[in-house]
N, C-alpha and C positions, 0 to 999 in steps of 0.2 A: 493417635489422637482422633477422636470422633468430629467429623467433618460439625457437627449440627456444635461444635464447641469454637467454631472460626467464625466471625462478625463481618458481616459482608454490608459495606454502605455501598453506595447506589444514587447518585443523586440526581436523575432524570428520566425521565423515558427514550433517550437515546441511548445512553447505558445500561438500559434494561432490554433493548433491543438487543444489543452485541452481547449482552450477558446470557442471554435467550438461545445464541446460535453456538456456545459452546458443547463438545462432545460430548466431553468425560466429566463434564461435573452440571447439577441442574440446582436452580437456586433452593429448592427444598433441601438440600441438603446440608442447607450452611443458614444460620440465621441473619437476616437479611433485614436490612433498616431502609428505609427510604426517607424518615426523617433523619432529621441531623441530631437533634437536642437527644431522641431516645438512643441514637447511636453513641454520641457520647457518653453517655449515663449506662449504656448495658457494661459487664464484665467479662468478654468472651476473652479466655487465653491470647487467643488471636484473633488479629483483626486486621483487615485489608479492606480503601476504599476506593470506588473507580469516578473521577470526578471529570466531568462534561468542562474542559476549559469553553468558555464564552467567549464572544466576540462584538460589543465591544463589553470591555471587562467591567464589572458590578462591584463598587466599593468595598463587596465583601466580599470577593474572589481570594485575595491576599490574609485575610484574616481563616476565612475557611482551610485553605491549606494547611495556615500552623495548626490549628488544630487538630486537623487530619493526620498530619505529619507526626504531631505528639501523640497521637493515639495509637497509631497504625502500625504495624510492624511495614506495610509498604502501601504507596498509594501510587494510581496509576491513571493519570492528566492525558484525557484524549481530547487532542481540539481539531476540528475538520476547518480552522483557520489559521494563518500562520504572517502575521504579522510583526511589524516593528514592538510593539508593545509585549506583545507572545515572547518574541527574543528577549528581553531584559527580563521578562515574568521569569523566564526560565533561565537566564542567568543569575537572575539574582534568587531564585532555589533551587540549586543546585548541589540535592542532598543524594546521599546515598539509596536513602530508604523511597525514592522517587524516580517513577518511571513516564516519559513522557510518550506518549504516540502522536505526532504532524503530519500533516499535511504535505510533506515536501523534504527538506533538506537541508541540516547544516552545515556549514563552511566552516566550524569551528569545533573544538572540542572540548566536552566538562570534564572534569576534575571526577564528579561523584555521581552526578545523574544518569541515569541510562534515556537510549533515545530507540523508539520505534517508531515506524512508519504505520498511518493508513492515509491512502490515496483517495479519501472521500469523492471528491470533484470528480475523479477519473471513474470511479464507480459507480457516481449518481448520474453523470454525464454520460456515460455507454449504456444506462439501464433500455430507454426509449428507443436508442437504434440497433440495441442487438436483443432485445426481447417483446420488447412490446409491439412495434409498427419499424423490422428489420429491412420488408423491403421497401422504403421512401429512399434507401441508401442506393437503390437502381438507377434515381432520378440524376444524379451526380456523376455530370462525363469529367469524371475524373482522370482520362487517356486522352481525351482531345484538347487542342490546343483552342485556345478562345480569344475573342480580341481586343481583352485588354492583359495588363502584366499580372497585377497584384489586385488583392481587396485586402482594404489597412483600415480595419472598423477600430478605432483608437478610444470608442466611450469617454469617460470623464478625465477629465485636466487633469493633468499629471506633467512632471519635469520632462519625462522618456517621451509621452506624445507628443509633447510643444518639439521636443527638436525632431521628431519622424513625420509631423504635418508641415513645419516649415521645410523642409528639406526636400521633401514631396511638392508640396508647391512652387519652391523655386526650381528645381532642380526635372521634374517629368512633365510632360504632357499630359492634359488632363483624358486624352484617351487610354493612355497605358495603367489609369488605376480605379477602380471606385475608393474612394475614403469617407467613412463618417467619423466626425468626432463633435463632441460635447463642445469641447472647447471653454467649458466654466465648470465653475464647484457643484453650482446645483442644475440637477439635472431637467430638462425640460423634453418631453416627445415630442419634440415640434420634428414633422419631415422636411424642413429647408434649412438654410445652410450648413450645407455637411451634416448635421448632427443624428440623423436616423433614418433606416429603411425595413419596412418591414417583412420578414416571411410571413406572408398572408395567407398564405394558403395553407389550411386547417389551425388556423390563431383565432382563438376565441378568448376575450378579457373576462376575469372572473373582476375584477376592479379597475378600475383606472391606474395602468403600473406607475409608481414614482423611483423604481430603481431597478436598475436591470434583474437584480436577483427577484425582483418579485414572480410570484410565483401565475401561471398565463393556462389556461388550455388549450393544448396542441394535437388534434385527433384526439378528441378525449380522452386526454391525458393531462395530469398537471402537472405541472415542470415550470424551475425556474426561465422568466426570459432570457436569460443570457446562454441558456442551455440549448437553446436552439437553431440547430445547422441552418446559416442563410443561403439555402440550394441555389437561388436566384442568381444572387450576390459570385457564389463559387462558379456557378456554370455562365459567368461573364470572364471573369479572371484566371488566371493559372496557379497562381502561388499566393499565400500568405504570409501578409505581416502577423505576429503575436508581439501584445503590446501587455507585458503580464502588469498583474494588479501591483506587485510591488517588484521593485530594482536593488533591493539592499543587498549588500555584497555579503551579510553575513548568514543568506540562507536562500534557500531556491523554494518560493508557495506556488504548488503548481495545480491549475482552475480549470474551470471548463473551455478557457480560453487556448488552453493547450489542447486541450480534448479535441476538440470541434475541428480543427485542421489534419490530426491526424485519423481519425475516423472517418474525412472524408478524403483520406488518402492526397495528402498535398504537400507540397516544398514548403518549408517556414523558413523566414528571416525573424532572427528572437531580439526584442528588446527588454530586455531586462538584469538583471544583477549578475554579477560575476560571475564562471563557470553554472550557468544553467543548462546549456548544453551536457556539459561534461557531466553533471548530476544524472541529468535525463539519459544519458547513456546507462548509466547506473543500473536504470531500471531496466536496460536492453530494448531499450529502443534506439535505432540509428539516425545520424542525424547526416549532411550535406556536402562534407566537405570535397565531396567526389566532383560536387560542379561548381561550388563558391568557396573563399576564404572563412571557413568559420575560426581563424586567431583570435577574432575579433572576444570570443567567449572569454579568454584567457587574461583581456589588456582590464588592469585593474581601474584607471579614473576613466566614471561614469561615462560623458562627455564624449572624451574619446572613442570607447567602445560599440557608444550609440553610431558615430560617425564613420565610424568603421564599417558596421554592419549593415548603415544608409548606402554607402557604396556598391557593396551586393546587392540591393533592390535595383540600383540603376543598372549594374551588370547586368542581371536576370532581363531585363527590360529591352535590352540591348541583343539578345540571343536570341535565336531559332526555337520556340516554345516546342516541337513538335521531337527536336534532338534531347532538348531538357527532361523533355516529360516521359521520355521513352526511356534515358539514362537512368532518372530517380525510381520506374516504375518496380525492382525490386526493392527498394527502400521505403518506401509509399506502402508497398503489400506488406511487407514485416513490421512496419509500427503501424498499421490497422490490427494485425492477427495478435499483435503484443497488449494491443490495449483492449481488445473484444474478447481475446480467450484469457486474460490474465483474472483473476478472479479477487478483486479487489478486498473486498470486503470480509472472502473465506481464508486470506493471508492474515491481514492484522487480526481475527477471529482467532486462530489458529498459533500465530505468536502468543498474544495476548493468554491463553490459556497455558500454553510451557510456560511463560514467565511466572503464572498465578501458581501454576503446579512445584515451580522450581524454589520462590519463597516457601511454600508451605512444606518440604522438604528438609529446610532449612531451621524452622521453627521448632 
């Protein structure tokens, strides 16, 4: 079959980006729609479409797909978000002819849908310290002990923060930690109580942020705020809390929030959803259990597990920084060289093209 006889929809410029970095096939060679309406109306034998899941979802997310779905011989749903919402999208189309690429990591398994991975956060998050400005990452005494425990930047209200800022404040000394948290829904930059500190040095606002992902200039560079390593914050502290965006037990979304601690080669204590650890192994990264209890990953209600893993903070706190830091520093060096040499973006590229080659095989 003559490739220019396959119907290729396209419905962004983010998938026309990844559609761009494939080997063995270039989009002149397949007729190619970027509207919707003429893609529906053309008659190509075959047809395959690559749809941009959004975040938050657009009333015509759900209707777009059956479409897609009834037209297509396969369609393939890349979201660089991975949410509660994202989970039910995707259980409740859970078709054969449908390939999903996330963010992260399900705890569960379909029936009919296939699941691929792209680690966007992890690849948008490493671009600025391993290509653009690699050596600011000199600035990060990442081998010496410092005097306080943790930095527990906990952002906006959430279930998993309220019990890791109360527990923090009953339970340490306000020299063993710096903590900032929101502590409400909506966010405000205000720098006093607890809620914000900033990496000043080379932060230039392109606007007035109203949300961390807003996007900042950093050594001219623009990148999301949240993207950026608080060198300040780390070279006070030893170890990090991760406080991920979501806790649902039925999937691991893993942010720049994971990034930032391991690229500046650090111990994490994880709050968030069931086996996230055990996922993040997955990707061959190592995780702690050589100087704390990580069971804690495994114990299924929420609550408890947060409480568990609050324990390890106090442990760590309690220890010799100088034996800890010495212990983790080949753990520390292999999930740096995992997340800086792993080539995010050339992986799900790379899937992504055998899955498109392996329908059209089949057609």
């Amino acid at each position: 079959m003559s490739y220019r006889n396959i119907g290729i929809y396209r419905d962004s410029e983010t998938i026309r980006y990844h559609l761009d970095h494939f080997t063995h096939h270039t989009p002149n060679e397949w007729a190619v729609y970027d509207d919707l309406g003429h893609f529906l109306n053309s008659d190509n034998p075959v047809n395959l479409a690559f749809l941009h899941l959004p975040f938050p979802f657009t009333l015509d997310t759900q209707a777009k797909l059956d479409q897609l779905r009834e037209k297509c011989d396969h369609v393939f749903a890349v979201g660089s978000e991975l949410h509660n919402v994202t989970c039910d999208f995707i259980k409740r189309n859970d078709y054969a002819n449908i390939t999903y690429y996330i963010c992260g990591q399900l705890n569960f398994d379909l029936e009919h849908a296939s699941i691929g991975h792209y680690y966007d956060w992890f690849d948008t998050s490493r671009y600025f310290y391993k290509t653009y400005l690699p050596e600011i990452l000199t600035r990060i005494k990442h081998s010496e002990p410092k005097s306080a425990g943790f930095d527990i930047l906990l952002g906006r209200k959430k279930l998993h923060r309220d019990q890791v800022y109360k527990f923090v404040k009953n339970n340490l000394r306000i020299e063993e930690y710096v903590m900032t948290y929101f502590n409400e829904y909506q966010i405000s930059f205000d720098t006093g109580h607890d809620q914000w500190r900033w990496e000043e040095p080379g932060l230039r606002f392109i606007d007035t942020p109203k949300w961390t992902v807003d996007r900042v200039e950093y050594f001219g560079h623009r990148m999301s705020l949240s993207q950026i390593i608080p060198i300040g914050i780390y070279n006070q502290t030893n170890y990090s809390v991760i406080a991920e965006t979501n806790y649902n037990k039925d999937y691991s979304f893993y942010t720049e929030k994971t990034s930032k601690p391991i690229i500046a080669r650090r111990l994490f204590v994880m709050f968030g959803g069931q086996y996230y650890l055990r996922n993040l192994r997955k990707l061959g990264f190592k995780t702690f259990d050589n100087v704390i209890d990580e069971s804690y990953d495994e114990i299924d209600n929420d609550i408890i597990r947060w409480a568990e893993a609050c324990k390890q903070i106090q442990y760590l706190c309690q220890q010799d920084p100088a034996e800890i830091l010495k212990k983790i520093q080949p753990i520390v060096d292999h999930n740096f060289n995992v997340m800086m040499t792993t080539d995010w973006h050339l992986d799900f590229v790379k899937d992504l093209e055998l899955k498109v080659d392996k329908i059209l095989q089949q057609t």
